[in-house]
N, CA, C and O of each residue as an XYZ file, in Angstrom:
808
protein
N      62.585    130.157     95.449
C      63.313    129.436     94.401
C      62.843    129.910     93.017
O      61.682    129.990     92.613
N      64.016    130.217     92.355
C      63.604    130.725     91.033
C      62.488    129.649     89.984
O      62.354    128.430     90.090
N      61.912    130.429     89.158
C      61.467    129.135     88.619
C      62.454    128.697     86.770
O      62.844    129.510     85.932
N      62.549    127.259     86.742
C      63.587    126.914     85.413
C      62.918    127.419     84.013
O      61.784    126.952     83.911
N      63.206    128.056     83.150
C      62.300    128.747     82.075
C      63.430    127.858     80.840
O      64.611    127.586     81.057
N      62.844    127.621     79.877
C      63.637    127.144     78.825
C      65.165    128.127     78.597
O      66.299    127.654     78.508
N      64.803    129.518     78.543
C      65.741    130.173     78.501
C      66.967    130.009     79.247
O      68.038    129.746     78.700
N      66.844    130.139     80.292
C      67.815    129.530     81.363
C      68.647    128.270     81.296
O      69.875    128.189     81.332
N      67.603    127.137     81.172
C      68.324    125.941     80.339
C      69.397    126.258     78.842
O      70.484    125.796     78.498
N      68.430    127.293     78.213
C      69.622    127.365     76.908
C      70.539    128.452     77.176
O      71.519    128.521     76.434
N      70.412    129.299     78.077
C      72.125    130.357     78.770
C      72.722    129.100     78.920
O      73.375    128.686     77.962
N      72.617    128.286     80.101
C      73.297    127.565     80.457
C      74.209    126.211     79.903
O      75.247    125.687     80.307
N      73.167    125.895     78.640
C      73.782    125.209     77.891
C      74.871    125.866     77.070
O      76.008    125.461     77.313
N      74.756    126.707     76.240
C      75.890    127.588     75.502
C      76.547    128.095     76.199
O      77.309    128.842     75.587
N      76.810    128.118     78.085
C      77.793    128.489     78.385
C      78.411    127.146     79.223
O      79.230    127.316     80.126
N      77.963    125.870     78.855
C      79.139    124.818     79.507
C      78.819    123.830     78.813
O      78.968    122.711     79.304
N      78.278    123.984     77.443
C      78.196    122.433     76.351
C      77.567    121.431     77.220
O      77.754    120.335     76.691
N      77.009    121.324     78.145
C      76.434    120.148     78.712
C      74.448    119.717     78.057
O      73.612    120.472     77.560
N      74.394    118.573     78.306
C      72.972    118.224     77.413
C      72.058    119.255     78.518
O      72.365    119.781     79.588
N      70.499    119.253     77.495
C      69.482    120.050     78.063
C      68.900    119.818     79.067
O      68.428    120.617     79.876
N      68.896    118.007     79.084
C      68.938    117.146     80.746
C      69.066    117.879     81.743
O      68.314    118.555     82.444
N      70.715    117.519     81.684
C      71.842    118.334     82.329
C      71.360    119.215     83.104
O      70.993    119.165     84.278
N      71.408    120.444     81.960
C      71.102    121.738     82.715
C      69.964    122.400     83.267
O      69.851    123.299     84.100
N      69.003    121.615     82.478
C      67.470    121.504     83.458
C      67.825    121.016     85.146
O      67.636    121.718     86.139
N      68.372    119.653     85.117
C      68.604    119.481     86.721
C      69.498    120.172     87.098
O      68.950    121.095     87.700
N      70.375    120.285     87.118
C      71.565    121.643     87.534
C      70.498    122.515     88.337
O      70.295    122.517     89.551
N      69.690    123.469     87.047
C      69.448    124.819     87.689
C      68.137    124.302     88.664
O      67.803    125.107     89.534
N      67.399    123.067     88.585
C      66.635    122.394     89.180
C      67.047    122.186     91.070
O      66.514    122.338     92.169
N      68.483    121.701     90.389
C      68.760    121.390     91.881
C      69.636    122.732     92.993
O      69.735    122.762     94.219
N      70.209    123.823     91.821
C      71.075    124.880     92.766
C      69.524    126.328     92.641
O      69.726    127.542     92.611
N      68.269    125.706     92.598
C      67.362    127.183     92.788
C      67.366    127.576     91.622
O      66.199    127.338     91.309
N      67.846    128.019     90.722
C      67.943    128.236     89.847
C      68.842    129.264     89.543
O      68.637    130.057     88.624
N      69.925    129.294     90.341
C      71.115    129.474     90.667
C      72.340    130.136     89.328
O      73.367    130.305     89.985
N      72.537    130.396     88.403
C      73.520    130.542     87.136
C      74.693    129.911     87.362
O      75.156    128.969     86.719
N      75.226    130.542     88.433
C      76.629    130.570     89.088
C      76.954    129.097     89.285
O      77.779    128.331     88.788
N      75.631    128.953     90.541
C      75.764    127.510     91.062
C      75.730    126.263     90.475
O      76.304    125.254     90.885
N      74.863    126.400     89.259
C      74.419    125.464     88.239
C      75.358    125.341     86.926
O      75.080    124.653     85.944
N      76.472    126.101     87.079
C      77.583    126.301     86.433
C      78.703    124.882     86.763
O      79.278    123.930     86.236
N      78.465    125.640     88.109
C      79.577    125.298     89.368
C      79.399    123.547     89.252
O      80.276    122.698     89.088
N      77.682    123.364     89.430
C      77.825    122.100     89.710
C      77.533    120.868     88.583
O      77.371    119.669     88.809
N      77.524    121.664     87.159
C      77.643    121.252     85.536
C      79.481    120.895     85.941
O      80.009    119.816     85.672
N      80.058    121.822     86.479
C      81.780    121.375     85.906
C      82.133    120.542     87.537
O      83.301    120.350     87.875
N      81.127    120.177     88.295
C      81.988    119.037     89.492
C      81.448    117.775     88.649
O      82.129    116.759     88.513
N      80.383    117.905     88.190
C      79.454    116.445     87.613
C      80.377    116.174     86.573
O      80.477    114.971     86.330
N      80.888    116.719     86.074
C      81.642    116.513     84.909
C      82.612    116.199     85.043
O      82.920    115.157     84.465
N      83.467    116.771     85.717
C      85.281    116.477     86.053
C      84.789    115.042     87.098
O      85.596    114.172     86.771
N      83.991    114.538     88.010
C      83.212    113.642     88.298
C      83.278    112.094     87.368
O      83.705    110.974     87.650
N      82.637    112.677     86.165
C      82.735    111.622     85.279
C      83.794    111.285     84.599
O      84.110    110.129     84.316
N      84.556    112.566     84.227
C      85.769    112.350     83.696
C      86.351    111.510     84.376
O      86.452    110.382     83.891
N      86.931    111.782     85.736
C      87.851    110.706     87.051
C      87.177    108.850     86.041
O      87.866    108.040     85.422
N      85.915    108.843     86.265
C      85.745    107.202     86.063
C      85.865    106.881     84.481
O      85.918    105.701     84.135
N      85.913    107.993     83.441
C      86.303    107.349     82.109
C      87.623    107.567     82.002
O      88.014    107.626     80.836
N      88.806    107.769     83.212
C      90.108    107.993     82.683
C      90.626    106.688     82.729
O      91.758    106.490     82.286
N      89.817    105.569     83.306
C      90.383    104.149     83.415
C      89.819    103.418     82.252
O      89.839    102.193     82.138
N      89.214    104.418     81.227
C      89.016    103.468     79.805
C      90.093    103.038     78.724
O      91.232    103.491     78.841
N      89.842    102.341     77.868
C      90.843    101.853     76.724
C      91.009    103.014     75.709
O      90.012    103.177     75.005
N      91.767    103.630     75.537
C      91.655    104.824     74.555
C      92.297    104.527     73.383
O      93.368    105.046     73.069
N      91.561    103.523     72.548
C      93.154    103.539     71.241
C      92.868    104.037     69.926
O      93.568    103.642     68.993
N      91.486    105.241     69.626
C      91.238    105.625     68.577
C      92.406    107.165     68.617
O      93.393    107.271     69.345
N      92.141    107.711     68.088
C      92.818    109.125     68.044
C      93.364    109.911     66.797
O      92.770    109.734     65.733
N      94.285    110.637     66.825
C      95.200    111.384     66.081
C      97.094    111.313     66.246
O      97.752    111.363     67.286
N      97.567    111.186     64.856
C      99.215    111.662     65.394
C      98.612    112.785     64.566
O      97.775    112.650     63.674
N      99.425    114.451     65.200
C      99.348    114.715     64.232
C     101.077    115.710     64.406
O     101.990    115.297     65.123
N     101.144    116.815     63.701
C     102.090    117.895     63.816
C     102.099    118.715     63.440
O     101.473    119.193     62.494
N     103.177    119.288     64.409
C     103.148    121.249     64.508
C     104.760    121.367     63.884
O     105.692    120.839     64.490
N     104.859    121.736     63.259
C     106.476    122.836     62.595
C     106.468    124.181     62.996
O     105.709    124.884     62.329
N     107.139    124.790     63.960
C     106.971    126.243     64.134
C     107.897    126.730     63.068
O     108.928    126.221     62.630
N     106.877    128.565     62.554
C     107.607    128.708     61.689
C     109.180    129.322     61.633
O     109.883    129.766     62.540
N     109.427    129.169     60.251
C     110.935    129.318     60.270
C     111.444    127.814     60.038
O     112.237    127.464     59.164
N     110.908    127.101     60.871
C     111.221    125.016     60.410
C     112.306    124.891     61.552
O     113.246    124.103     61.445
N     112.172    125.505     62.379
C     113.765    125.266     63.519
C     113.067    124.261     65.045
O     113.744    123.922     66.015
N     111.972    124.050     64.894
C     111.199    122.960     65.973
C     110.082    122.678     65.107
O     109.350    123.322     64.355
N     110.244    121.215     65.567
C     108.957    120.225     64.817
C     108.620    119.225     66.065
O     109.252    118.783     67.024
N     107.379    119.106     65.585
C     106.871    118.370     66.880
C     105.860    117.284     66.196
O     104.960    117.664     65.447
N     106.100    115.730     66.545
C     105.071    114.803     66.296
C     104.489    113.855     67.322
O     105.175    113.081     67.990
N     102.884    113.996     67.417
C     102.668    113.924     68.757
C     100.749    112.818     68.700
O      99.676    113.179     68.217
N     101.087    111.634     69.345
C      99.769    111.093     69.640
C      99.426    110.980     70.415
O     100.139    110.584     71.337
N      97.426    111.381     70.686
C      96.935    111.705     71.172
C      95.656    110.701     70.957
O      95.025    110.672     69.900
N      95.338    109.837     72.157
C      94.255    108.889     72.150
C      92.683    109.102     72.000
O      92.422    110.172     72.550
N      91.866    108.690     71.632
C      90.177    109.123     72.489
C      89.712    107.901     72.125
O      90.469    107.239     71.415
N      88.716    107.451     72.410
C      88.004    105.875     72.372
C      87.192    106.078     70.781
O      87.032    105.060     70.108
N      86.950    106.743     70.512
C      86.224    106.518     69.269
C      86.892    107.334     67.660
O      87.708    108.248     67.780
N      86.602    107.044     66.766
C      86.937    108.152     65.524
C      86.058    108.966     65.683
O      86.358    110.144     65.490
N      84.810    108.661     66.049
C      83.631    110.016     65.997
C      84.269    111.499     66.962
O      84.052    112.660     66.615
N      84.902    111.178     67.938
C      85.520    112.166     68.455
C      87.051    112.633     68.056
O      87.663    113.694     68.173
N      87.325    111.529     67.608
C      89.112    111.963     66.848
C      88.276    112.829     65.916
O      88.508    114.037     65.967
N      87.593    112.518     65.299
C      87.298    113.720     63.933
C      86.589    115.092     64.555
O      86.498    115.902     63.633
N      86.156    115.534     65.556
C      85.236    116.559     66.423
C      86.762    117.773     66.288
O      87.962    117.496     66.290
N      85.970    119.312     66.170
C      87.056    120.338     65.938
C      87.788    120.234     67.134
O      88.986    119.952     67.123
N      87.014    120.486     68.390
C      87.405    120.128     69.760
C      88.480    119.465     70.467
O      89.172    119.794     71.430
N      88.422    118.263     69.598
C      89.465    116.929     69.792
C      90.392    117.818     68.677
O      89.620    118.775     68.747
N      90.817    118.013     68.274
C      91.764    118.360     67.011
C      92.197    119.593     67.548
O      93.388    119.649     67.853
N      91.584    120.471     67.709
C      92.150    121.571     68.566
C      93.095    121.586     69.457
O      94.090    122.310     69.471
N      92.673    120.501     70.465
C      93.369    120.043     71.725
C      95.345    119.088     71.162
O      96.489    119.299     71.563
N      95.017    118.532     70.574
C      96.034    118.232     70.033
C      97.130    119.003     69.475
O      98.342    118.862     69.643
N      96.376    119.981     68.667
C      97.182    121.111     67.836
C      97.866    121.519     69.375
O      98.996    121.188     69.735
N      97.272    122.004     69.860
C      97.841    123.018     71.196
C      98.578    121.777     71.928
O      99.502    122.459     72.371
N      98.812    120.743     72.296
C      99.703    120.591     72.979
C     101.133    119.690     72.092
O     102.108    119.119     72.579
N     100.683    119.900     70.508
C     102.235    119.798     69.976
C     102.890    121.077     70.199
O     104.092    121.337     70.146
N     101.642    122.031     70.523
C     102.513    123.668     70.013
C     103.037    123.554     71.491
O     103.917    124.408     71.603
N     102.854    122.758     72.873
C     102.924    122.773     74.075
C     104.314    121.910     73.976
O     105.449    122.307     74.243
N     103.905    120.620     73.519
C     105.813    120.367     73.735
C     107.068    121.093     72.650
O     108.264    121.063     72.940
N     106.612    121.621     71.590
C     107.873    122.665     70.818
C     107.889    123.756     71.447
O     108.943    124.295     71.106
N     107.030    124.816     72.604
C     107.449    125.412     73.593
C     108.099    125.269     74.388
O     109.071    125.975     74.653
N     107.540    123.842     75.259
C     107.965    123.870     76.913
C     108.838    122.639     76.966
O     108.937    121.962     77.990
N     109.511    122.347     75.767
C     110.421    121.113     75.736
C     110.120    120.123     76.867
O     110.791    120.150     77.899
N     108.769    118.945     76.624
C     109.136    118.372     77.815
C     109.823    117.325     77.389
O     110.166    117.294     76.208
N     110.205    116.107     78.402
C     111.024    114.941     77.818
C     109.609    113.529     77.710
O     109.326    112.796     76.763
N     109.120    113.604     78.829
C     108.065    112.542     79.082
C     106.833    112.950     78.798
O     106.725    114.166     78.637
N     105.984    112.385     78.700
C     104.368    112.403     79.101
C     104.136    112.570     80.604
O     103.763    113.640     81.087
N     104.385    111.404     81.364
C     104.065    111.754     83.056
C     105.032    111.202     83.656
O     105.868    110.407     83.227
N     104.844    111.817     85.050
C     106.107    111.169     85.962
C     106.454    109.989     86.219
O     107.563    109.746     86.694
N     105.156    108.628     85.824
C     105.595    107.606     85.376
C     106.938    106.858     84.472
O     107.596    105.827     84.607
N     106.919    108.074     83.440
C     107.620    107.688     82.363
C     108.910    107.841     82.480
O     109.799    107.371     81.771
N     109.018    108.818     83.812
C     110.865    109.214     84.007
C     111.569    108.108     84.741
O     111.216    107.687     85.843
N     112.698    107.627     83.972
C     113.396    106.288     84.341
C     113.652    106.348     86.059
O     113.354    107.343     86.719
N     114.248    105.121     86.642
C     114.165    105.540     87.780
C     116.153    105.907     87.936
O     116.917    106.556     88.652
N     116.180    105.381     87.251
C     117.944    106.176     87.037
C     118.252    107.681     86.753
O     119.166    108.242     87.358
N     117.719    108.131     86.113
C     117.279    109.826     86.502
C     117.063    110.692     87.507
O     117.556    111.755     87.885
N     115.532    109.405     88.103
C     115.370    109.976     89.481
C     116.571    110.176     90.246
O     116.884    111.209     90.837
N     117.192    109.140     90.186
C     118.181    108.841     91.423
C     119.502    109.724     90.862
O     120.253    110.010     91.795
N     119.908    110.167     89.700
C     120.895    110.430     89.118
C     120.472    112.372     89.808
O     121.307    113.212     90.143
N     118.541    112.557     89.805
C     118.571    113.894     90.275
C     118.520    114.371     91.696
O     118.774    115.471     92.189
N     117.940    112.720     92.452
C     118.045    112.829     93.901
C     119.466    113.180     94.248
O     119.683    114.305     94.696
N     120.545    112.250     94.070
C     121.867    112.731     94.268
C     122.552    113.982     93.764
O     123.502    114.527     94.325
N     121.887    114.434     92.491
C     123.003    116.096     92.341
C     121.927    117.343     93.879
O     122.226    118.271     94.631
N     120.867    116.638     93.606
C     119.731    117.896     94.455
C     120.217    118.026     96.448
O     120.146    118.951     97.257
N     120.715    116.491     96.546
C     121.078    115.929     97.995
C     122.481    116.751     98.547
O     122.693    117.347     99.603
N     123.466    116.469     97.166
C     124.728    117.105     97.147
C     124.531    118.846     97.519
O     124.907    119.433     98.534
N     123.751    119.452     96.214
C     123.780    120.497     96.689
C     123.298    121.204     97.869
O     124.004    121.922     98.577
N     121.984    120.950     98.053
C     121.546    120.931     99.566
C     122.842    120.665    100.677
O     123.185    121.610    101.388
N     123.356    119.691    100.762
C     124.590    119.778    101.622
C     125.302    120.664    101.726
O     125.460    121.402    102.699
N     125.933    120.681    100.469
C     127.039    121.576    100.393
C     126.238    123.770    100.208
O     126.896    124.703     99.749
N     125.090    123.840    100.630
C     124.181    124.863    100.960
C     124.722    124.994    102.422
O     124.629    126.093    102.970
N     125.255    123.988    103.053
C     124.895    124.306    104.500
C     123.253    123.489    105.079
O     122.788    123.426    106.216
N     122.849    123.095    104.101
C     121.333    123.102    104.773
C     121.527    121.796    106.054
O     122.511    121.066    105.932
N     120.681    121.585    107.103
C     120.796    120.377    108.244
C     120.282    119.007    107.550
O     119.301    118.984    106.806
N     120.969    117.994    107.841
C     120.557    116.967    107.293
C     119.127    116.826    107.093
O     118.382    116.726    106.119
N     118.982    116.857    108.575
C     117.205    116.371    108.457
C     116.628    117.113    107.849
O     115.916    116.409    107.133
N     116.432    118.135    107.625
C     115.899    118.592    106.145
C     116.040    118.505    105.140
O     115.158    118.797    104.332
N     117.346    118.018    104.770
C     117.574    117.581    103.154
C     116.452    116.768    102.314
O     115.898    117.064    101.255
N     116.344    115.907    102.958
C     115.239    115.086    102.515
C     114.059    115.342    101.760
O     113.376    114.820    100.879
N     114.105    116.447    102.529
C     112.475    117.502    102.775
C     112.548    118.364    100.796
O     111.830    118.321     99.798
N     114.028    119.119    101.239
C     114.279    119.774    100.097
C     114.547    118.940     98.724
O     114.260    119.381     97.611
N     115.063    117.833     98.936
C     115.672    117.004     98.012
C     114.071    116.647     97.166
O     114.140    116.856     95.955
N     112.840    116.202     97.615
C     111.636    115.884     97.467
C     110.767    117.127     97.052
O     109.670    117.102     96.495
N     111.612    118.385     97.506
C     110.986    119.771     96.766
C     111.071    119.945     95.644
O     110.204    120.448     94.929
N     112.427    119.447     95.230
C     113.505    119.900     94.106
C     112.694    119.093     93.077
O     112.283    119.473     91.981
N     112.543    117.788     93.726
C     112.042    116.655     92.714
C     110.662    117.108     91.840
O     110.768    116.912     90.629
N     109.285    117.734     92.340
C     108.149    118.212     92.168
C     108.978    119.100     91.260
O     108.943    118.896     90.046
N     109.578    119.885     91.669
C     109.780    121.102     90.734
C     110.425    120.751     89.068
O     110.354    121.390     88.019
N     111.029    119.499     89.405
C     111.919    118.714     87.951
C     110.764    118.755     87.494
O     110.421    119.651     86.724
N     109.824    117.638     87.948
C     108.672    117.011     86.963
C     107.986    118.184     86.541
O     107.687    118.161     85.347
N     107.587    119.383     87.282
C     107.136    120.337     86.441
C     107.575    120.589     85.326
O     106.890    121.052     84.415
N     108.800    120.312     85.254
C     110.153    120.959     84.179
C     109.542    119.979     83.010
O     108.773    120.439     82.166
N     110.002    118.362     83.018
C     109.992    118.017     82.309
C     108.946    116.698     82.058
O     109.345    115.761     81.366
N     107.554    116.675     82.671
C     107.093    116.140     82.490
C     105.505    116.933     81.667
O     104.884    117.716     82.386
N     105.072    116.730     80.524
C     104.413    117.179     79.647
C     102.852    117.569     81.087
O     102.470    118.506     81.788
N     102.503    116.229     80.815
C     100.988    116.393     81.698
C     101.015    117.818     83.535
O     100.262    118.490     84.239
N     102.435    117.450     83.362
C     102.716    118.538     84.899
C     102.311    120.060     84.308
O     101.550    120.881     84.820
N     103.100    120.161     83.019
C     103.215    121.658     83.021
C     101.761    122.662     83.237
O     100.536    122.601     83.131
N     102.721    123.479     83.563
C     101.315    124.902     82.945
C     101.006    125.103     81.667
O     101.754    125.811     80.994
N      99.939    124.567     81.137
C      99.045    125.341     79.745
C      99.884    126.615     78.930
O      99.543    127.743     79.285
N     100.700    126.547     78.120
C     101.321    127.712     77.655
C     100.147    128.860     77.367
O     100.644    129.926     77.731
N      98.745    129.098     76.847
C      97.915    129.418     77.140
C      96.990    129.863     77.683
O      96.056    130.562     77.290
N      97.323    129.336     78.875
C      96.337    129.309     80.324
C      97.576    128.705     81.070
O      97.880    127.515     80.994
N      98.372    129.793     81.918
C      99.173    129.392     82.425
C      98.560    128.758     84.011
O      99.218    128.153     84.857
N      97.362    129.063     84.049
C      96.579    128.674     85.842
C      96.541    127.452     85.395
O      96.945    126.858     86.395
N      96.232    126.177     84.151
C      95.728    125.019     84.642
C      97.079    124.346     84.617
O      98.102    125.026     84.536
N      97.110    123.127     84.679
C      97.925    122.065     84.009
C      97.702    121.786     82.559
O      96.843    122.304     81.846
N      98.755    120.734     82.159
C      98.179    120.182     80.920
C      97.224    119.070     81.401
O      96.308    119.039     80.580
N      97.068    118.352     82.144
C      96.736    117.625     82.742
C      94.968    117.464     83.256
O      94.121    116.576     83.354
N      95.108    119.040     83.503
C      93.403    119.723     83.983
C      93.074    120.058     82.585
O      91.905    120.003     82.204
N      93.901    120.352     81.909
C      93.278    120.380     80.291
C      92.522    119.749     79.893
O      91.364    119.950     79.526
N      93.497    118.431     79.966
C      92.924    116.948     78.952
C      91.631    116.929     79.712
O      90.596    117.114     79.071
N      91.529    116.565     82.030
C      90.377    116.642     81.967
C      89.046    117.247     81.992
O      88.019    116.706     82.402
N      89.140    118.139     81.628
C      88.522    119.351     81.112
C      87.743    118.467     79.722
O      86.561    118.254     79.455
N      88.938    118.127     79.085
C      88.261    117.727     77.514
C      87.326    116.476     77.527
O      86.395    116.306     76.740
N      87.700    115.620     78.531
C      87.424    114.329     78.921
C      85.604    114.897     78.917
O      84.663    114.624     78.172
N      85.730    115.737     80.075
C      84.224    115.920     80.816
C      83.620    116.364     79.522
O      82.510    115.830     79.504
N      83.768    117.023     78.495
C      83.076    117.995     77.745
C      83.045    116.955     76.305
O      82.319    117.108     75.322
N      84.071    115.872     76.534
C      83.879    115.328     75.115
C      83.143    113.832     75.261
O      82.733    113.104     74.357
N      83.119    113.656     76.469
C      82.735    112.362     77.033
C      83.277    111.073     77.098
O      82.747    110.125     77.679
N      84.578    111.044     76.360
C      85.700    109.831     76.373
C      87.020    110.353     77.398
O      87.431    111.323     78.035
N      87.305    109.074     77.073
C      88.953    108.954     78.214
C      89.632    109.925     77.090
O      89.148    110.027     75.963
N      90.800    110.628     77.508
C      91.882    111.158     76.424
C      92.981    111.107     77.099
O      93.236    111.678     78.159
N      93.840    110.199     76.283
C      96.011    110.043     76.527
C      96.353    110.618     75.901
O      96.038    110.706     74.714
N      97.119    111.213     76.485
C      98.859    111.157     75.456
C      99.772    110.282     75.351
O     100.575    110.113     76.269
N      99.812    109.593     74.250
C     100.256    108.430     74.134
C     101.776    108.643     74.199
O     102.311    108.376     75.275
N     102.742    109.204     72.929
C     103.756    109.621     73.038
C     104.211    111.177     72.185
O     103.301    111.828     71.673
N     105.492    111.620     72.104
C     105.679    112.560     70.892
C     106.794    112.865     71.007
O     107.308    112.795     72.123
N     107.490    113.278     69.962
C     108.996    113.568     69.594
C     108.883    114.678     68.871
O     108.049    115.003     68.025
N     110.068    115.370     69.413
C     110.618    116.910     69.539
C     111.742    117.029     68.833
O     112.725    116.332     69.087
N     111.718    118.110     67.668
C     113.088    117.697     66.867
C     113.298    119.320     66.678
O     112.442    120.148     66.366
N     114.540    119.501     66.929
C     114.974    120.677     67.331
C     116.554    120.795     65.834
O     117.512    120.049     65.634
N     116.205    121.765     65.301
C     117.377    121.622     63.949
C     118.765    122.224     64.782
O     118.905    123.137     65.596
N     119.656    121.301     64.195
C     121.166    121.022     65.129
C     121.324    120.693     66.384
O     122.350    120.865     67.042
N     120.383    120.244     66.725
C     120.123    120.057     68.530
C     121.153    118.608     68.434
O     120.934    117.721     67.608
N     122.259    118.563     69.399
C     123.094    117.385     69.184
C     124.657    117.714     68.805
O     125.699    117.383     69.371
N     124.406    118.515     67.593
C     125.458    118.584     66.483
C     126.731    119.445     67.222
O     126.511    120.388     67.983
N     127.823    119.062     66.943
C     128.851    120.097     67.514
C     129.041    120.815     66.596
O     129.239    120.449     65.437
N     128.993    122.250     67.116
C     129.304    123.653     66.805
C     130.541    123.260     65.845
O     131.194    124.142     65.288
């Protein structure tokens, strides 16, 4: 077993922001491991995140993105439990990027919660129809109809998408990503997407 040298503690800290605690037991407990003590800095963490996502989050930021040219604007709030972290570059960063995330990826909602259930049903029935009229066998429709559905919410639910950025995570693995590293709960509360002539007849 390797032995823990201060040095090691401070690689490890500048490469996953976690306290000196932390990464003393980490490399304490994986041998003294880099990889492993990496590995098991981001389970402890996404770990903690899971039990602060059931906190009260009502400090935060609105803030907004105008892409240029002025033809999409985006205004968008974003929760964290304290001002000490609404004001952190970190927290502010994260925000910036996912107004620039809904004037990209147009979503309509925050999460699949938020999609009415008249929608649902308005998309179960066009997805059911077509499947039929595919030829596909009943008893599979179901199957496909419930495929189709996952694939909507990707479409238009904010927290589903892929990271315009980092197309491997979610937005979702984002936030808890930020959660673990910032140490509060973080929502998306709501945000509106304003698109110039979007509506208007030609």
């Amino acid at each position: 077993m390797a032995q823990v040298t201060p040095q090691m503690v401070k690689e490890l800290r500048e490469r996953t922001q976690a306290g000196m605690m932390d990464c003393k037991r980490a490399l304490e407990e994986t041998g003294g491991d880099m990889e492993k003590a990496v590995a098991y800095l981001r389970e402890k963490g996404l770990a903690a995140a899971a039990k602060k996502a059931g906190r009260v989050a009502a400090d935060g930021l609105v803030d907004s993105y105008i892409h240029p040219g002025g033809r999409v604007g985006v205004l968008i709030e974003v929760n964290c439990e304290t001002d000490f972290v609404a004001k952190t570059e970190e927290f502010r960063q994260l925000v910036r990027d996912l107004a620039m995330q809904v004037a990209a990826a147009k979503p309509q909602y925050v999460a699949r919660e938020d999609v009415p259930e008249s929608v649902l049903e308005e998309e179960r029935r066009i997805y059911r129809t077509a499947a039929l009229n595919e030829g596909k066998p009943e008893r599979v429709v179901d199957k496909i109809v419930e495929g189709r559905l996952e694939k909507f919410f990707k479409e238009v639910c904010l927290l589903e998408q892929p990271f315009i950025k980092d197309p491997d995570k979610t937005i979702s693995e984002l936030i808890r990503e930020k959660i673990a590293t910032l140490g509060e709960n973080i929502t998306v509360r709501r945000f509106a997407r304003f698109e110039r002539g979007e509506g208007l007849a030609p």
